[in-house]
C-alpha positions as CSV (number, residue, x, y, z in Angstrom):
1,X,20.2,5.8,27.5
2,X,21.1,4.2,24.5
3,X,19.2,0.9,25.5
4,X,15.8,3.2,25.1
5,X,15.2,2.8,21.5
6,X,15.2,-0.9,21.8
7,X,13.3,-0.8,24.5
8,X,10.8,1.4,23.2
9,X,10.3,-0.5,20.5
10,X,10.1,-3.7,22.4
11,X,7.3,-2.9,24.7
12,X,5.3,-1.0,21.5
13,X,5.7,-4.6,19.9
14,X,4.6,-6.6,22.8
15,X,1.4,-4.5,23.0
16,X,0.6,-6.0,19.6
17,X,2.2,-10.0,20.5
18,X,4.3,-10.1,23.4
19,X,4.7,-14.0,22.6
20,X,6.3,-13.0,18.8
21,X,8.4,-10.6,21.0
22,X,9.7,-13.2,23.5
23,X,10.3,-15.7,21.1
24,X,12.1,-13.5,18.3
25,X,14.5,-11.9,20.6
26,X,15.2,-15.3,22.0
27,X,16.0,-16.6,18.8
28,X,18.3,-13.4,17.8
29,X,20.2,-14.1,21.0
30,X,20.7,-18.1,20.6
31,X,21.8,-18.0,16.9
32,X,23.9,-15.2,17.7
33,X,22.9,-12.8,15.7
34,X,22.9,-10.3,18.7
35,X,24.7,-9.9,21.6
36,X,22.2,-7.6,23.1
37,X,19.6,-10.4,23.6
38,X,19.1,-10.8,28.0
39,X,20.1,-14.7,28.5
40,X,16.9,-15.0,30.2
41,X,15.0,-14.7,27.1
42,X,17.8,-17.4,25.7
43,X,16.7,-20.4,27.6
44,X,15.2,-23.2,25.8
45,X,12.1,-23.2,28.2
46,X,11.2,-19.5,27.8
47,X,11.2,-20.4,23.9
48,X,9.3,-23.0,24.1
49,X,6.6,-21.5,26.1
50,X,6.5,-18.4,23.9
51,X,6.3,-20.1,21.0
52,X,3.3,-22.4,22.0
53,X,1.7,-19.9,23.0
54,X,2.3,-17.7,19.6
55,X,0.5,-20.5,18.0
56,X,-2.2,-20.1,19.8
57,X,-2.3,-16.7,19.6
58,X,-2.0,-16.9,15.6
59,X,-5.2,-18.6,15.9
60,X,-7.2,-16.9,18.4
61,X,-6.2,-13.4,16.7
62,X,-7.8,-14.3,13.7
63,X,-11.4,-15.1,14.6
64,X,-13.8,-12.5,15.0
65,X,-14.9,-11.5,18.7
66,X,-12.6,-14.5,20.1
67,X,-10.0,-11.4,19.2
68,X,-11.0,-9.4,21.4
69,X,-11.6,-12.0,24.2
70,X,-8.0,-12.8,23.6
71,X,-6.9,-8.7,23.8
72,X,-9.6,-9.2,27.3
73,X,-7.4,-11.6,28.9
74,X,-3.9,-10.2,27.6
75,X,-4.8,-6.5,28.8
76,X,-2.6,-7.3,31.6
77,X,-0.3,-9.9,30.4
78,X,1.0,-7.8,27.3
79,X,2.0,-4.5,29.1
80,X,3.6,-7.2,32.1
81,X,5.3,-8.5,29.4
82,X,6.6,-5.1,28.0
83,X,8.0,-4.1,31.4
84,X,9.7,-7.5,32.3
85,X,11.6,-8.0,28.6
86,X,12.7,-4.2,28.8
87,X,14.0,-4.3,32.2
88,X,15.9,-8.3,31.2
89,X,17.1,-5.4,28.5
90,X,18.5,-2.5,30.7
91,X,20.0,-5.5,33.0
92,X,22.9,-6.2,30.4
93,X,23.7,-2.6,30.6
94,X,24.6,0.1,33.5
95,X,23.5,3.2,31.3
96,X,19.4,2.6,32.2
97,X,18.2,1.1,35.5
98,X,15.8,-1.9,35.5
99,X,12.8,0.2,37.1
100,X,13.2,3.5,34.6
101,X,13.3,0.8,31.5
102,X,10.4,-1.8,32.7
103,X,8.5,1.5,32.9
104,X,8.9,2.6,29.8
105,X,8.6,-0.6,28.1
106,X,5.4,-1.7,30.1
107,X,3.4,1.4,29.5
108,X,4.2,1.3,25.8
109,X,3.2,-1.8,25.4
110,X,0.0,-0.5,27.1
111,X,-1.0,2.3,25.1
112,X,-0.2,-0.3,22.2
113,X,-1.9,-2.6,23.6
114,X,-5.1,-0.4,23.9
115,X,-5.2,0.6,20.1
116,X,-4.5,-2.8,19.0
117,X,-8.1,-4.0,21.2
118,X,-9.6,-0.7,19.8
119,X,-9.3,-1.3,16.5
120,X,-10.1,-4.7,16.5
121,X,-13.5,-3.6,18.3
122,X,-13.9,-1.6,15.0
123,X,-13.7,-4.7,13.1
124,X,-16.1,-6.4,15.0
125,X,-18.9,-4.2,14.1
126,X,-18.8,-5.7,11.0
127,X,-17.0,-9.4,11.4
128,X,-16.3,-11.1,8.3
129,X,-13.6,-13.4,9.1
130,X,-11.3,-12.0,6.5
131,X,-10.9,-8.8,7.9
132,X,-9.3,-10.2,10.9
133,X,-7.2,-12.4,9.0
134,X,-5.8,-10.2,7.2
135,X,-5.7,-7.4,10.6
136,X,-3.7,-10.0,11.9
137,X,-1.0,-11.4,9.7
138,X,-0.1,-7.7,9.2
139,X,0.3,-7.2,12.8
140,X,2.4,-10.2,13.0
141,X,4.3,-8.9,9.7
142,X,5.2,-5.5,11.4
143,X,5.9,-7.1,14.6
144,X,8.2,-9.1,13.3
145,X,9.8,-6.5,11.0
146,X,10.1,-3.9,13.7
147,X,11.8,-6.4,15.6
148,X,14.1,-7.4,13.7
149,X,15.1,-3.9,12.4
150,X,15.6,-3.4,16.3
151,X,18.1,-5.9,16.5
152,X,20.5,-3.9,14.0
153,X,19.1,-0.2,13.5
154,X,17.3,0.3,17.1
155,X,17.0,3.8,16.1
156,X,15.2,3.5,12.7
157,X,13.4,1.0,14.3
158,X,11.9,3.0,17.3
159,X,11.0,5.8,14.7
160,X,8.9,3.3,13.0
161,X,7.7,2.2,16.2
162,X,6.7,5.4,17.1
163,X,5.1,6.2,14.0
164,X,3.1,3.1,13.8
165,X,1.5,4.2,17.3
166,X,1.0,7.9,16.3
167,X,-1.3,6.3,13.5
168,X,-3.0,4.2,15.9
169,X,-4.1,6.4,17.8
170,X,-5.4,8.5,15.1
171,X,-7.1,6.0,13.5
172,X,-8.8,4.8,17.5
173,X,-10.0,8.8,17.2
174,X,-11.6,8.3,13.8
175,X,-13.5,5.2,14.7
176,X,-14.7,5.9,17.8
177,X,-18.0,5.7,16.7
178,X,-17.6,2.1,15.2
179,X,-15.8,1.1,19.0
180,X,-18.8,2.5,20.8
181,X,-21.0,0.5,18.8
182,X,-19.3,-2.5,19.4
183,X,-19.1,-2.3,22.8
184,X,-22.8,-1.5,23.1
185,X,-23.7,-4.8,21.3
186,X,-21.5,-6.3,23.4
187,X,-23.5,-5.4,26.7
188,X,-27.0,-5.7,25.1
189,X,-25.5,-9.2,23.9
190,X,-24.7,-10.0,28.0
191,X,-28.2,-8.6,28.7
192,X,-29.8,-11.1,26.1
193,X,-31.1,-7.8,24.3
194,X,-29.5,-8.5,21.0
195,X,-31.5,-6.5,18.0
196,X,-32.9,-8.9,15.4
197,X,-30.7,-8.8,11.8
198,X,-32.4,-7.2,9.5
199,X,-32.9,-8.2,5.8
200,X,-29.7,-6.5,4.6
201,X,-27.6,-8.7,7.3
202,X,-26.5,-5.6,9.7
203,X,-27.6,-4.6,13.0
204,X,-29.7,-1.3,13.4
């Protein structure tokens, strides 16, 4: 049970870039800076995948409405992602079986997963491509800064974690209203019954 922190905390941080995940644990294990790193997240292929495809994702997460095509495709990827690095996680240890951890770790990353596309549908409504740059780099910064406070507090790390999802979710409830709207320009948009831009730039 002691493994849960970190795997909590992993799989809440995948929802959000399961690449930046892959790739910083990997590169926590090979430098030896931890000895709780799974060897399959060592090898020099797995890092090389994750971190092509974290460049692509630093890209793609920053443009407006390619975002959230990006969050489309990953709906499934991120919380797969969750449940395979947290049960490579449980593996080095007898204390939390494989199937108990990849399902804590992959529905985490789900819920996560779901507030991160939430909020960027919020965004949307109004897309300047700023908004999303600066969305994003801050994700990347927390991801990053959860992860590696994981690595040597897993504790204070899944409190954060935790605490950083609380607020998604309350912030999903408070823009509702923004999501809705961006989801129902999204369908008129795929029905080629987009309304016309009025002089002030916004959409009725």
């Amino acid at each position: 049970m002691s493994l849960l922190p970190l795997i909590f905390t992993a799989g809440w941080a995948s929802g959000i870039n399961a690449y930046a995940v892959v790739l910083l644990f990997g590169l926590f294990g090979v430098t030896g800076l931890s000895d709780e790193v799974p060897e399959g997240l060592q090898r020099t292929d797995v890092l090389i995948a994750a971190g092509v495809l974290f460049l692509i994702e630093a890209v793609a997460d920053k443009v407006p409405y390619l975002d959230t095509f990006w969050d489309t495709l990953h709906t499934v990827v991120r919380p797969a992602a969750g449940a395979v690095v947290a049960a490579l996680i449980a593996g080095s240890d007898d204390s939390l079986s494989q199937l108990a951890a990849a399902a804590v770790g992959g529905t985490t990353a789900l819920v996560s997963h779901l507030v991160k596309a939430g909020l960027r549908m919020a965004i949307n409504t109004s897309p300047e491509p700023a908004s999303n740059i600066v969305t994003s780099a801050v994700e990347d910064l927390a991801v990053a800064g959860v992860i590696t406070l994981a690595i040597f507090h897993p504790v204070a790390a899944a409190l954060v974690a935790g605490l950083l999802l609380l607020t998604g979710l309350v912030l999903i409830m408070l823009l509702a209203s923004r999501i809705r709207r961006y989801r129902r320009r999204r369908r008129e948009r795929r029905a080629g019954r987009v309304p016309a831009v009025g002089a002030d730039g916004n959409r009725p």
